[in-house]
N, C-alpha and C positions, 0 to 999 in steps of 0.2 A: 572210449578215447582211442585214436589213433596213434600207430605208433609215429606218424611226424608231430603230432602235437607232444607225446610224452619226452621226444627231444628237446622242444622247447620250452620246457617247461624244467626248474630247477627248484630241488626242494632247500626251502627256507630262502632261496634270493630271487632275486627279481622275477617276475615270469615273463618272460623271453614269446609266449605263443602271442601269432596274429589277431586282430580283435574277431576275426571269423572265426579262428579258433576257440575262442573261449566264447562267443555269441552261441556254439554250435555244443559247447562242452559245457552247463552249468555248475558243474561239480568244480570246474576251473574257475569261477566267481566266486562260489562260495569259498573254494584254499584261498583264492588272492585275500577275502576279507577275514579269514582265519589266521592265514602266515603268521602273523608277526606275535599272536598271541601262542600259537601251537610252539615257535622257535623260545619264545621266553619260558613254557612247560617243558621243554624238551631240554632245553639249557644250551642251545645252539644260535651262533647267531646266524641274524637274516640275511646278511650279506652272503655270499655262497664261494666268493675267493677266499674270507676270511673264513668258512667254515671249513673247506679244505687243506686250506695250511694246518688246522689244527687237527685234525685227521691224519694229515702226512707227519706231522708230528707227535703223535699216538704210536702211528706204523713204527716208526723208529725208534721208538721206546721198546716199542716191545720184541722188536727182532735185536734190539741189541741184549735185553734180556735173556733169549729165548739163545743169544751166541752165546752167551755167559754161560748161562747151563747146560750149551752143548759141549762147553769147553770143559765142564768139571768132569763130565761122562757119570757120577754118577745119581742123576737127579733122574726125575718120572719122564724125563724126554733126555732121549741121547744116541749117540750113534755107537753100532757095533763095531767088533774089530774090521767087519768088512765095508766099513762106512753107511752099512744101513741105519734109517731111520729107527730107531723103537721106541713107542708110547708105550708105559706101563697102563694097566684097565684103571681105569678107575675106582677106589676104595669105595665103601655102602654105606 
């Protein structure tokens, strides 16, 4: 696949590539007749502006979490006296 085709191509919405493109790409016929059943396994929907917003609204959840914990300073993510980042390792 090319990379002008993998621009026009969006996972879980519409597919956006020219019919040359996808004549030339089988693997791009077979997702078109896939989409809509991988999006309903995957738990995403098909539309691809609606699956975005809910993405951006993921991002925002968890950066405002992740401010909450930087603000208590003393969780497994925090910053030091000199505003460094530190991750504590991971437990086993």
């Amino acid at each position: 696949m090319s990379v002008g085709q993998v621009e026009g191509l969006q996972c879980c919405g519409g597919d956006r590539a020219t019919a040359g493109e996808r004549d030339e790409d089988q693997g791009g016929a077979k997702w078109a007749d896939q989409r809509a059943e991988f999006c309903r396994l995957a738990g995403k929907p098909t539309d691809a502006a609606k699956g975005l917003a809910e993405v951006e609204d993921e991002l925002h959840t968890a950066l405002g979490e992740l401010e909450q914990t930087l603000a208590e300073g003393d969780g497994p993510v925090r910053l030091d006296d000199e505003g460094d980042l530190v991750i504590s390792p991971l437990s086993t």
